[in-house]
C-alpha positions in Angstrom: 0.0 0.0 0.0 1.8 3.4 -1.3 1.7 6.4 1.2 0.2 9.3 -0.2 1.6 13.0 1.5 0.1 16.4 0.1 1.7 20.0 0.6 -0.3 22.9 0.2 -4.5 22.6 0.9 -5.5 25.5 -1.2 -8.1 25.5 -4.0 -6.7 23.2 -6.3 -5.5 20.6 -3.5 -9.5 20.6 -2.3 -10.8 21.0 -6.0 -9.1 18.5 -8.4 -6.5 16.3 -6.0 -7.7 15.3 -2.4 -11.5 14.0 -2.9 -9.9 11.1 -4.9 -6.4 10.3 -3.1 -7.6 8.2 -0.7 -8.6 4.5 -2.4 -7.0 1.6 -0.3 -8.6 -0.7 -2.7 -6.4 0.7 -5.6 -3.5 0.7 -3.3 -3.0 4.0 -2.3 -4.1 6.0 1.1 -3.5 9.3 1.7 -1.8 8.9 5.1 -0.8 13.0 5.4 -1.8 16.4 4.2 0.4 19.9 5.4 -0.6 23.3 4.6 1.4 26.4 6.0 -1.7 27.5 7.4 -2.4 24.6 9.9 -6.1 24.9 9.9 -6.4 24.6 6.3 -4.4 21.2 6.9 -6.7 20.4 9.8 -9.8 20.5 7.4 -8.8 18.7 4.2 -7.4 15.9 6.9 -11.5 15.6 8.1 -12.9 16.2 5.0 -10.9 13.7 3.3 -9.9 11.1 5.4 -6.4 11.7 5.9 -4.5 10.1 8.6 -2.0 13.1 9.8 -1.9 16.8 9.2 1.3 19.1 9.8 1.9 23.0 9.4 5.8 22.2 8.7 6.4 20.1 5.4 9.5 19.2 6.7 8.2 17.5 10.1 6.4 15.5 7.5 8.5 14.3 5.6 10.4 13.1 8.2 7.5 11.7 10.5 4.5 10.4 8.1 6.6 7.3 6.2 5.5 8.8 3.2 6.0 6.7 -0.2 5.3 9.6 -2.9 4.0 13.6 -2.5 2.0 15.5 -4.4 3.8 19.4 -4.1 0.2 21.5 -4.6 2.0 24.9 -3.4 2.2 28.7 -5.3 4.1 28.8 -8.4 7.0 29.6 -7.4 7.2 27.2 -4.5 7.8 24.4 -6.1 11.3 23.3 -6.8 12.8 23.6 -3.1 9.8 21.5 -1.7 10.3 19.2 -4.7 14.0 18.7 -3.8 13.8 18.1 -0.5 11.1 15.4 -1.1 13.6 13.8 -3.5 16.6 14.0 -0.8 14.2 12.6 1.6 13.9 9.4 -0.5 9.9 9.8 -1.6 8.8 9.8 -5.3 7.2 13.3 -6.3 4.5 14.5 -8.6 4.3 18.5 -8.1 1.8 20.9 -9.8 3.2 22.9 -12.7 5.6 24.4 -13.0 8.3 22.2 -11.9 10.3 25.1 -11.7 10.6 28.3 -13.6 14.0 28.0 -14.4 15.6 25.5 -17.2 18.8 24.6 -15.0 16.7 24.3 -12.1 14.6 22.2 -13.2 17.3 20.0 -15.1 19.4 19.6 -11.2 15.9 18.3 -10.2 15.7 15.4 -12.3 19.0 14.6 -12.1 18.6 14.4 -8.4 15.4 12.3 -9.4 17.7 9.6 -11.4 20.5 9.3 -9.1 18.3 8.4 -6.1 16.0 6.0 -8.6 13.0 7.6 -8.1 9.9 9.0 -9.9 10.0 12.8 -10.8 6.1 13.9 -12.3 4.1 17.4 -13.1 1.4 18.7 -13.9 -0.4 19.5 -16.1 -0.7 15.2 -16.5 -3.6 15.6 -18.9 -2.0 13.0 -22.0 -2.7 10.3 -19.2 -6.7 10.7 -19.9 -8.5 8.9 -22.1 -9.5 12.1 -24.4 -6.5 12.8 -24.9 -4.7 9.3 -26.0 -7.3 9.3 -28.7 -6.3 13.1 -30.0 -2.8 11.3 -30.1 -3.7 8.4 -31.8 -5.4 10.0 -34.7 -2.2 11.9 -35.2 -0.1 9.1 -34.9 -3.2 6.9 -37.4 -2.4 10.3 -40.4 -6.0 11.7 -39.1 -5.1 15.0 -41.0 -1.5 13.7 -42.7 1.5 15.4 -41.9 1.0 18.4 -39.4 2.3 21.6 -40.6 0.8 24.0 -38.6 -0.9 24.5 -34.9 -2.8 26.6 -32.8 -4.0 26.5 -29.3 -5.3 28.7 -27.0 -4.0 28.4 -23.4 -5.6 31.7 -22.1 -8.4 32.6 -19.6 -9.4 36.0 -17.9 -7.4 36.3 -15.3 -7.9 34.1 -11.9 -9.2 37.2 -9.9 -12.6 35.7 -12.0 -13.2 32.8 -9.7 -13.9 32.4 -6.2 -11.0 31.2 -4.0 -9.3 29.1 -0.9 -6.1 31.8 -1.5 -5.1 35.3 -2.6 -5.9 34.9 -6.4 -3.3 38.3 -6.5 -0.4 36.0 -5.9 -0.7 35.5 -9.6 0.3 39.2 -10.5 3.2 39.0 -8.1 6.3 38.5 -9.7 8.0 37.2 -6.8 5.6 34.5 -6.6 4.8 33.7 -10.2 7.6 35.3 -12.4 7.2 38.0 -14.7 5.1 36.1 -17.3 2.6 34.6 -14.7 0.2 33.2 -17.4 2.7 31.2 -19.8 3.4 29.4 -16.0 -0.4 29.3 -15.2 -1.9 28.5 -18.5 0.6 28.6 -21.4 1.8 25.3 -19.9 -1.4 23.4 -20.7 -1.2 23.8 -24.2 3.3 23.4 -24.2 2.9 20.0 -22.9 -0.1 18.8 -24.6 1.5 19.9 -28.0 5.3 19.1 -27.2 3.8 15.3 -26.2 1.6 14.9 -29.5 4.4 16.7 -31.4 7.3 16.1 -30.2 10.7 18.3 -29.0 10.9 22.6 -29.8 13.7 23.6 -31.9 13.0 27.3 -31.6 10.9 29.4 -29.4 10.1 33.5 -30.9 7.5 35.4 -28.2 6.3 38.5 -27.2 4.5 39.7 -24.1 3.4 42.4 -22.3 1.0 44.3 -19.7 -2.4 44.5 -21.6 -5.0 45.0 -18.6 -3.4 48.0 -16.0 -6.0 47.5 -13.2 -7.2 44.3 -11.9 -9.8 44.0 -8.5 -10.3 41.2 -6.3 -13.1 40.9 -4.9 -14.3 36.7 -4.5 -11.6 35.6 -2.5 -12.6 33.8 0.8 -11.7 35.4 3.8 -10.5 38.7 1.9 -11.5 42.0 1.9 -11.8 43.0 -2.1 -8.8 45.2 -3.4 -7.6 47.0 -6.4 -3.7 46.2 -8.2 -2.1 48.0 -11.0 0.1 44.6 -11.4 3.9 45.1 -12.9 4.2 41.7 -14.6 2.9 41.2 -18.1 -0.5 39.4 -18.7 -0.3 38.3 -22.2 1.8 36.7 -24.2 1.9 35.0 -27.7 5.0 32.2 -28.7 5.6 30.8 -32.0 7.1 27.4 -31.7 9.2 25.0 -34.5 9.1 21.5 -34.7 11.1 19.4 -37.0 10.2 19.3 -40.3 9.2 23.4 -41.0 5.9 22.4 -38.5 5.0 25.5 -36.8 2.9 26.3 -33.9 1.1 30.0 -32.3 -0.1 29.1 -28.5 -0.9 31.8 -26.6 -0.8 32.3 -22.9 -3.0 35.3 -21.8 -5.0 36.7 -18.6 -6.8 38.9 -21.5 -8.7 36.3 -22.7 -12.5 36.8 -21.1 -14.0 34.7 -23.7 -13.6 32.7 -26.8 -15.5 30.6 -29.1 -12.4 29.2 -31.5 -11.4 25.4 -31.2 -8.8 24.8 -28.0 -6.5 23.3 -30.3 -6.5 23.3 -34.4 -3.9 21.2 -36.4 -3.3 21.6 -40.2 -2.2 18.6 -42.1 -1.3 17.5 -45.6 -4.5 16.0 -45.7 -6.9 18.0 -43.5 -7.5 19.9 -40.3 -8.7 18.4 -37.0 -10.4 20.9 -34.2 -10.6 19.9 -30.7 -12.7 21.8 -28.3 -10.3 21.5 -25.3 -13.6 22.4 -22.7 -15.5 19.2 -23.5 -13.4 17.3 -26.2 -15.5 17.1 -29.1 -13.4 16.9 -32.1 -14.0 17.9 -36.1 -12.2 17.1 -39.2 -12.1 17.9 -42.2 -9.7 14.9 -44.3 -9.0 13.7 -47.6 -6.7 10.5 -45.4 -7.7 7.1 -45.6 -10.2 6.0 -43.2 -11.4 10.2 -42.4 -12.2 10.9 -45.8 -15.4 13.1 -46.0 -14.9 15.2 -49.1 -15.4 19.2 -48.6 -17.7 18.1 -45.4 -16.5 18.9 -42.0 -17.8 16.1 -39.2 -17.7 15.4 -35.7 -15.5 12.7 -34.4 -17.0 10.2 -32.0 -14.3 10.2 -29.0 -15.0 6.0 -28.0 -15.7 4.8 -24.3 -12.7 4.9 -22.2 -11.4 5.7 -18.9 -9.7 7.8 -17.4 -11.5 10.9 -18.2 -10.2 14.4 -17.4 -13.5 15.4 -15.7 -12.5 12.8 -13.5 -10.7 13.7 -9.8 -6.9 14.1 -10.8 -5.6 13.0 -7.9 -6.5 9.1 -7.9 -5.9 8.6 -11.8 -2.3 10.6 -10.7 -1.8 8.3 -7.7 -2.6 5.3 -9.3 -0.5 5.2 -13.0 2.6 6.6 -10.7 1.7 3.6 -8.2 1.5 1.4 -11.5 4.9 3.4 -12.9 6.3 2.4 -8.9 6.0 -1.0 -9.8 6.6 -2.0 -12.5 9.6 0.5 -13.2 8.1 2.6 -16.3 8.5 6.2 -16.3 5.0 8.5 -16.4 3.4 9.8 -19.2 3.6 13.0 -17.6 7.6 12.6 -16.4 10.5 14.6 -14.9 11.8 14.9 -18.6 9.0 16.3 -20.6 8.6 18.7 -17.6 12.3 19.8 -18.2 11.7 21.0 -21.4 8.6 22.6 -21.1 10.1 24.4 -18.8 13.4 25.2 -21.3 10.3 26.5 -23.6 9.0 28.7 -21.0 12.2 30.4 -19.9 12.8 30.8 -23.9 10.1 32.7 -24.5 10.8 35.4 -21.2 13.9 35.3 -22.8 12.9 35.8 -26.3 9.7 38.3 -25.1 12.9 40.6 -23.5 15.4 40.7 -26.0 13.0 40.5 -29.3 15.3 37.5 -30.2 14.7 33.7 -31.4 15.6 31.3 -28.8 17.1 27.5 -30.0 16.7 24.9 -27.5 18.7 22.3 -26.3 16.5 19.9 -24.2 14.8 16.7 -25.8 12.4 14.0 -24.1 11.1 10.5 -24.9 7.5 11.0 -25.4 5.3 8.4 -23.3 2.3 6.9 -23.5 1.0 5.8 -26.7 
């Protein structure tokens, strides 16, 4: 029976992680939660059944007998947590990013490899069964070669929705860097396309500071307030794949709403929309087996589980408790999180100096 330890009980610990982490039958408990405020700890430990609850991550990590951690802290939090879960011998999924720098991030998994054990992040959405299908039409010629893609990765900006914590944090660059929503949201659409497509080459961005007041005011606990943030809240990358396939993804708190396909690819042979909210996907093909001539139609998505509007945290626990076992890396591993990361320090990078940025990290895709 694998051990389950969570750090940091905010809104997406309670939202998307802790209702499912504790399934004995599917050999996992969750044995501790910590949360540097203690009563937040103290509530998800009798909501959810855990066994111990700590204010200090470091008393738990050295008293609970933990097996692997899921790091659900700020942005910027991250990496240190994530290190000293690794030097204390436990395997660790942590919520994106893994860090926001590329050489951080690369000591990470290195310390990950040389103690043998599992390094994860978020976002782990290619483990769902949505999105192994979008993969396998690619990988069946669905729309031929891809050439070209575009995905949004953009919302309004998290002051929109009500919250556990200080939804502000995200305009604070010494919490969330000075491109908070390439970190935030960006990465959703970076690691969904880097797994389907493969490896960046080269990364070209701009950002900026679109939107010069923002007001909180649905925070719980929180009296509403008023910010004139000084990090940028919109950004657009162009990507490059091998073989002159190209990619626009932008990562934006401008974004109040939006009708256009979540993702759209552009083949030699057609064009395939997917409608990241609920998954439906249309296509348009002249390849074998799609072929609908100047007719666009839906694309039945077949039975399968896991789904992502299922809870994260047991489909998480449970394909790193099946990676524990039977030594296979996740689909969602320490590598692939590397180089997302290498992406998104390219384009601050490239967003400062107006300047192309070539890449150097590679990953083995998983998964399908």
């Amino acid at each position: 029976m694998l051990k389950v330890g969570v750090i940091g009980c905010g809104g997406i610990a309670n939202g998307l992680y802790l209702p499912t982490l504790d399934q004995p039958r599917k050999g996992f408990i969750l044995q501790a939660v910590c949360d540097a405020v203690p009563e937040r700890a103290e509530q998800a430990k009798a909501k959810f059944g855990a066994r111990e609850c700590y204010g200090d991550y470091r008393q738990m990590l050295e008293e609970a007998n933990l097996d692997q951690v899921f790091v659900l802290t700020q942005l910027l939090h991250h990496a240190p947590i994530v290190k000293d879960c690794l030097q204390a011998g436990m395997h660790v999924y942590t919520e994106k990013p893994l860090s926001p720098t590329y050489q951080e991030a690369k000591s990470l998994l290195r310390l990950a490899d040389r103690k043998g054990l599992l390094l994860a992040a978020a976002p782990p959405l290619m483990v769902f069964h949505e999105y192994q299908y979008l993969r396998s039409l690619l990988q069946r010629g669905a729309v031929g070669k891809v050439c070209f893609v575009r995905a949004h990765s953009s919302h309004g900006g998290p002051e929109r929705w009500p919250s556990f914590t200080d939804t502000g944090n995200y305009y604070r660059e010494e919490i969330a860097t000075a491109i908070p929503p390439i970190f935030d949201m960006g990465v959703y659409a970076l690691t969904v396309l880097t797994s389907l497509l493969g490896t960046v080459k080269r990364v070209s961005a701009m950002s900026g500071t679109a939107i010069a007041e923002r007001h909180f005011d649905k925070i719980q606990g929180t009296k509403p307030y008023t910010m004139r943030p000084k990090v940028h809240d919109n950004c657009m990358m162009l990507l490059e794949w091998e073989g002159a396939c190209f990619g626009a993804v932008d990562g934006s708190f401008c974004m109040r709403h939006n009708r256009a396909p979540g993702m759209e690819f552009y083949g030699s042979e057609g064009t395939l929309y997917v409608d990241s909210g609920n998954m439906n996907l249309e296509i348009q093909s002249t390849a074998k087996g799609f072929r609908r001539p100047a007719e666009w139609h839906e694309l039945k998505i077949p039975a399968g589980r896991p789904k992502s509007n299922e809870g994260w945290g047991g489909v998480i626990a449970a394909h790193l408790a099946e990676c524990i076992t039977q030594g296979k890396q996740p689909i969602f591993g320490g590598a692939h999180a590397v180089h997302v990361v290498e992406v998104m320090e390219a384009v601050f990078t490239s967003s400062r100096t107006g300047q192309m940025v070539k890449l150097k990290s590679t990953f083995q895709r998983q998964g399908g």
